[in-house]
N, C-alpha and C positions, 0 to 999 in steps of 0.2 A: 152824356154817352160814355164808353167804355172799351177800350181796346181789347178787354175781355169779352170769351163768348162762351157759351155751354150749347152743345145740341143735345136733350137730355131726350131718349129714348122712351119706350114702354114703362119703364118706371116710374114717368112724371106721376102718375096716378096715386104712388105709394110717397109723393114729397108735398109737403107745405110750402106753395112760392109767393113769396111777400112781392108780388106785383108791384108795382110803379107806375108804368105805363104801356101801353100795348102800340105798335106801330104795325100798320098794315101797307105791307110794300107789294107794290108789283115789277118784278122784275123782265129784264129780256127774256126770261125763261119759265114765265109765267110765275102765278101765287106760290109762295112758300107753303109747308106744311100747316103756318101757324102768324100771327104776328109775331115780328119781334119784340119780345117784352123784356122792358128794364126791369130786375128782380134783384133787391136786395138781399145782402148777405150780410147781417151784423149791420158796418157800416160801410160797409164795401157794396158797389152793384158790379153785376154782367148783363152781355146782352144776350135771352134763351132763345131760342126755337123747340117747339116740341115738333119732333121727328115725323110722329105720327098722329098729330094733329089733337086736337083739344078733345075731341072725345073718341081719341083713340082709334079711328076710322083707317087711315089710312096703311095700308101691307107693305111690308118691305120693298116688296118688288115697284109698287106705282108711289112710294117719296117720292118726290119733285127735290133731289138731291141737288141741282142745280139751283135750282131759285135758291132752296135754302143757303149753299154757302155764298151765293151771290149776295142777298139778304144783307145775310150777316155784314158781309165784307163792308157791302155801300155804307151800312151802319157803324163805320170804323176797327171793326175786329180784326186784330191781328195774329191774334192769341187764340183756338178755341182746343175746349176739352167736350170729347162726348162720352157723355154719360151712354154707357150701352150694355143692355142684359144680354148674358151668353151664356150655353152650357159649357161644363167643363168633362176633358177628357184626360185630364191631369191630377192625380191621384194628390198632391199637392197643393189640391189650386179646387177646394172646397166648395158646395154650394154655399151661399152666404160669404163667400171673402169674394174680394175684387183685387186685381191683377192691372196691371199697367203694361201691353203687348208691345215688342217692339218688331215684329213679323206680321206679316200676313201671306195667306193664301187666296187668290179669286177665284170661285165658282160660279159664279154668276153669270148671265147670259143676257141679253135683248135690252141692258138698261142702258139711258143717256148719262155715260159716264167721261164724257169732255167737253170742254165747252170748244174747242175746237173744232166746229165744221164742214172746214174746208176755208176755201178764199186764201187769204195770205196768211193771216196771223196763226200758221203751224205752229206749236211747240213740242219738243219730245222732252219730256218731265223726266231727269231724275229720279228714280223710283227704287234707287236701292235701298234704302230707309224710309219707309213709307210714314212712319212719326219721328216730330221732330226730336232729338235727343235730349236739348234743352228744356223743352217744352216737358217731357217724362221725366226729367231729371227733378225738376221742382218738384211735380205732381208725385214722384215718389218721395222725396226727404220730409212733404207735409203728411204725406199718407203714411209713414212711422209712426203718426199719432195714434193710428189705429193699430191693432194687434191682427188683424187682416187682411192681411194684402201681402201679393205676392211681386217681383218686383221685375219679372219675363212672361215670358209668353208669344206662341203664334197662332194669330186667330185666321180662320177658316171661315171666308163667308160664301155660304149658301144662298140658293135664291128665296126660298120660301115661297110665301107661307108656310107651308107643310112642314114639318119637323123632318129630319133625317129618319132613314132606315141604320138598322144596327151596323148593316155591309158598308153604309155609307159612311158611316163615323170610325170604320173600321180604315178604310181607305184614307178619311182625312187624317188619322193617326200615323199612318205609313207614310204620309206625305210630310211629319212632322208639327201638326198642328194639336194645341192642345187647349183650345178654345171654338166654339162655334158659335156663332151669329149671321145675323142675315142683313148686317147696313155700315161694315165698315168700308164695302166698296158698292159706289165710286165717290162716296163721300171722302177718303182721305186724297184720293186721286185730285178730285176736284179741289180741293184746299191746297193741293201740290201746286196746281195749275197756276193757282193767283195766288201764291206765293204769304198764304196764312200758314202759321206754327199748327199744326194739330196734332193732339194726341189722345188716346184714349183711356178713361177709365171704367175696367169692364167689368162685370157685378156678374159673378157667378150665381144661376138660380136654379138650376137643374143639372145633373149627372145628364151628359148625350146619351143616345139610344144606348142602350145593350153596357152601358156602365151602370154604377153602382151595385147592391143589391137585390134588385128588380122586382122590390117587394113595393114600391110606392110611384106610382104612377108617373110619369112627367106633370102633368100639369097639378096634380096634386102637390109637385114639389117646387114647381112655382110658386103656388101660394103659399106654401111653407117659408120658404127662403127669401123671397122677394125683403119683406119686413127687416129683417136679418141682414140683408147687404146693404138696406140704404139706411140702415142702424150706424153699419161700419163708416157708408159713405158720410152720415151725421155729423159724425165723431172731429171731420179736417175740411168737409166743404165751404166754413165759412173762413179759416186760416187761410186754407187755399185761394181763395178768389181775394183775400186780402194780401196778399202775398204779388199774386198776380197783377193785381191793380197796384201796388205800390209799386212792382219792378215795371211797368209798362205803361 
């Protein structure tokens, strides 16, 4: 096992994962997205979850956000990094580069975003720093390998599926956000909760609504860019998890 974890996102699709082993858990909070699978890196392992499930089924909105990072946890992760695709609203902060966010904004509405209850065991989670600092601090000095990546950011997550309207990315930009996605909450919240490091690495694949030059579709720039950022992310994910796995 591994005190390392990745929750790797919609992306899994566009990575080669040298499997090991798949572990299917049932948690108090029902099935995870996915087994957790040991997945070599070189000669380092983590332990994955893919987000939305093995053949990509599962919406942002209905993750089982809880199993998963329960999952993990049972599984001994201490450590997790998610790999997560986002448009960018940050002139800066390119489709095809990825970014290490140290804010966030919630948009989100109706999801089980604490494992809290009721009963006795309240906590009120610290939440001024939503990723751990340490935990970004590595993930950025390995990601220098790459010539892409930026090294701030605040991500804004939406509920989805649906992609934003232009008024709405316009809004999240006024609010200071310069990233959107739809699953870094209540996934980091819950990692707060039981007291795992999380942090994110976020793969720029599309300009938001009403950015760029509005000559090439969103989802055509998905597919354009997707290739391109986990080119970048290529470049330090096996230093990185060796890294990881040696300090932890």
């Amino acid at each position: 096992m591994s005190a390392v974890g990745l929750i790797i996102g919609s992306i899994h699709d566009n990575l080669v994962l040298d499997i090991k082993s798949r572990s299917q858990t049932k948690t108090p909070f029902g099935l995870p997205s996915s087994p957790v699978l040991e997945v070599a890196f070189g000669n380092h392992k983590a332990l994955c979850i893919l987000r939305h499930g093995e053949t990509s089924n599962i919406p942002p909105h209905m993750v089982n956000y809880r199993a998963n990072i329960w999952a993990l946890r049972e599984h001994g992760v201490r450590f997790c990094i998610a790999l997560s695709a986002v448009g960018t609203l940050d002139p800066n902060f390119l489709p095809g580069e990825l970014a290490s966010p140290e804010q966030l904004v919630d948009y989100t509405w109706g999801r089980e975003h604490s494992f809290c209850n009721g009963g006795t065991d309240l906590r009120h989670v610290d939440f001024t720093c939503p990723f751990d600092k340490s935990l970004r601090e590595q993930l950025i000095s390995v990601a220098k390998l790459s010539d892409c990546f930026l090294q701030s950011g605040v991500y804004g997550v939406t509920q989805g599926p649906r992609l934003e309207t232009a008024s709405e990315i316009d809004r999240l930009e006024k609010d200071g956000c310069t990233m959107v996605g739809m699953t870094a909450m209540p996934e980091a919240g819950l990692a707060k909760e039981l007291n795992m490091s999380y942090a994110i690495c976020a793969m720029a694949v599309n300009f938001a609504a009403g950015r760029g030059d509005g000559t090439v579709g969103i989802h055509n720039q998905i597919e354009r860019y997707i290739s391109k950022a986990t080119g970048c992310l290529s470049r330090f994910i096996n230093p990185l998890i060796a890294m990881l796995d040696k300090s932890y």
